[in-house]
Every structure is written in structure tokens, then in C-alpha cells.
C-alpha positions in Angstrom: 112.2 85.1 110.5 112.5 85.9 106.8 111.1 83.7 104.5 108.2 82.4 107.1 104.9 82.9 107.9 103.0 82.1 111.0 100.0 79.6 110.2 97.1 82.5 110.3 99.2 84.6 107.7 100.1 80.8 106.1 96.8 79.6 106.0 95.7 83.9 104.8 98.3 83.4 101.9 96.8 80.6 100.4 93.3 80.9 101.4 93.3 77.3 102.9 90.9 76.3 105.4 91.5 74.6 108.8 91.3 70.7 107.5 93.2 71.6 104.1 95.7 73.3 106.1 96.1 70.3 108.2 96.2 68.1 105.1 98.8 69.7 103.4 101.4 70.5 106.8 100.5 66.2 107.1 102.3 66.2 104.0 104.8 68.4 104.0 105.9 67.6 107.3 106.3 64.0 106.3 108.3 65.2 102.8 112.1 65.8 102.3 111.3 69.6 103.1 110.3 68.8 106.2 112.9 71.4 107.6 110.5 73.9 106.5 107.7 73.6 109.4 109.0 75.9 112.4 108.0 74.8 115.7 109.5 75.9 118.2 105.9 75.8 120.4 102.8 73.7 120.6 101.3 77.7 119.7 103.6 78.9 117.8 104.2 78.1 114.5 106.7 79.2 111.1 106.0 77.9 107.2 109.3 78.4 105.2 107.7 79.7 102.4 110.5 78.7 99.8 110.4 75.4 100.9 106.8 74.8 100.7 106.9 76.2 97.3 109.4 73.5 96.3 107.3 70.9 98.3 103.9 72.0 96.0 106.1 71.8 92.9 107.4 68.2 93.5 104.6 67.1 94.9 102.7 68.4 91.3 105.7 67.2 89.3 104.9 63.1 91.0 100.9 64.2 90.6 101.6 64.5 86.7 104.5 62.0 85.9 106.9 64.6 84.8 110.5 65.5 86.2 111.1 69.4 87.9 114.2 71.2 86.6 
């Protein structure tokens, strides 16, 4: 799938360990971007990139009181 990453490659990407991994998909699962978690298995699963970006920079934007463009 363009634009996705499995979780190993995911988790490779940003260098996030197994509980921070599961802290952040928590969150962005639960977010307006949602969409963006591929799961079409228990085992098998897809990170829309793009969208997680987004997700990070809205999620920074609340963090620090200030409006993304």
C-alpha cells in the first residue's frame, strides 16, 4: 500500500519502543485520523504515514495553544 508502513517498519521509522508505540496508535486511533490505522488482521497491520504526520502536528499544535495552517 503506498503511503503505509507495517508496525515493525512503523515503529523502525520512528524509533519508538513497544509501550510508546502502543501509546501513540491509543491515540491516534481514537483521533479524527483514525482512518489511518490499517487493520485488516489481528497480525497484520498498516500506519498511513500522511495521516499520522497530520495527527503528530495537531496533536503538537493543541500541546502548544497555537492553530495549524
Amino acid at each position: 500500500m503506498d503511503g503505509t508502513l507495517s508496525k515493525k517498519d512503523f515503529k523502525e521509522k520512528y524509533k519508538y519502543s513497544e509501550s510508546t508505540y502502543h501509546r501513540r496508535i491509543n491515540l491516534f486511533k481514537q483521533s479524527k485520523f483514525r482512518k489511518g490505522y490499517i487493520a485488516p488482521t489481528k497480525n497484520e497491520v498498516h500506519i498511513n504515514i500522511d495521516l499520522y504526520e497530520q495527527f503528530l502536528k495537531e496533536k503538537s499544535a493543541e500541546r502548544l495553544h497555537y492553530q495549524t495552517v
